[in-house]
N, C-alpha and C positions, 0 to 999 in steps of 0.2 A: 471869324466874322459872324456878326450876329443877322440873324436870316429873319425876316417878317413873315408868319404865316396866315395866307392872304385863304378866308374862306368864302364861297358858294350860296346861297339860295335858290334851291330851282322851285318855282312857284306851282305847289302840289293841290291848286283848289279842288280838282278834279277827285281826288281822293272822296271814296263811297263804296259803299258795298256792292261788291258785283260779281256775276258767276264768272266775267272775260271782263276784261281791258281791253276798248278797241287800237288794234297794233299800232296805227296812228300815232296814240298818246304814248304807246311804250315806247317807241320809236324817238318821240319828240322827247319825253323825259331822259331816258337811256340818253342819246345823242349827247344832252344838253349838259348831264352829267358827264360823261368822256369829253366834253368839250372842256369842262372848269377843271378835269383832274388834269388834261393833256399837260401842263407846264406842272405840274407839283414833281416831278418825278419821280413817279411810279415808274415798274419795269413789267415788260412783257408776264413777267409772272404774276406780278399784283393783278393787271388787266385777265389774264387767265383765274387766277384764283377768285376775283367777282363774276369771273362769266360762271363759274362751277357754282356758286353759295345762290346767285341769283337765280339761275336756272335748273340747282337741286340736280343734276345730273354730271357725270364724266363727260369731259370736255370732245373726247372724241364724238360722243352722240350729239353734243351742242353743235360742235361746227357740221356737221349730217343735216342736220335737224332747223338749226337755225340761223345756218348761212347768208338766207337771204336777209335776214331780219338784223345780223349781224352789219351787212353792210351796206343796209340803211342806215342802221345806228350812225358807223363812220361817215357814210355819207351827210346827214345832217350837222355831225362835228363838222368836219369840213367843212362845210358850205359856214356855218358859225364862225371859223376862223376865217373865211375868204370877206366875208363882210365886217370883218374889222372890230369885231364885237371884243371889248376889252376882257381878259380872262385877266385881271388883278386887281 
């Protein structure tokens, strides 16, 4: 069967040079991103293998390191799924 592949825009105005990104916007970005990828199906590894390239580090020190930020991320997906916001 032939599959339609349905892509994304997440709205990067915000992009500028800067020494930090306040966590906010990564939060909001990141989220918004795991939000449009949730139904492409991606597997546990893919989502692992972006947390490693994005955050330049072994995954073990990610989830130490960036746990909280982590599950903000899903929290914002979620909340994005809860309100009905179409991902196709």
């Amino acid at each position: 069967a032939e599959e339609t592949l349905h892509l994304h825009l997440i709205d990067l105005h915000r992009v500028q040079l800067r020494r930090r990104v306040p966590r906010r916007w990564r939060v909001k970005d990141v989220g918004s991103l795991y939000f449009s990828a949730m139904e492409t199906g991606l597997t546990r590894r893919d989502l692992w293998r972006f947390l490693r390239v994005y955050h330049d580090q072994p995954l073990r020190s990610i989830f130490e390191q960036q746990g909280e930020f982590l599950r903000a991320v899903e929290k914002r997906a979620m909340a994005l799924k809860e309100k009905g916001i179409p991902d196709d």
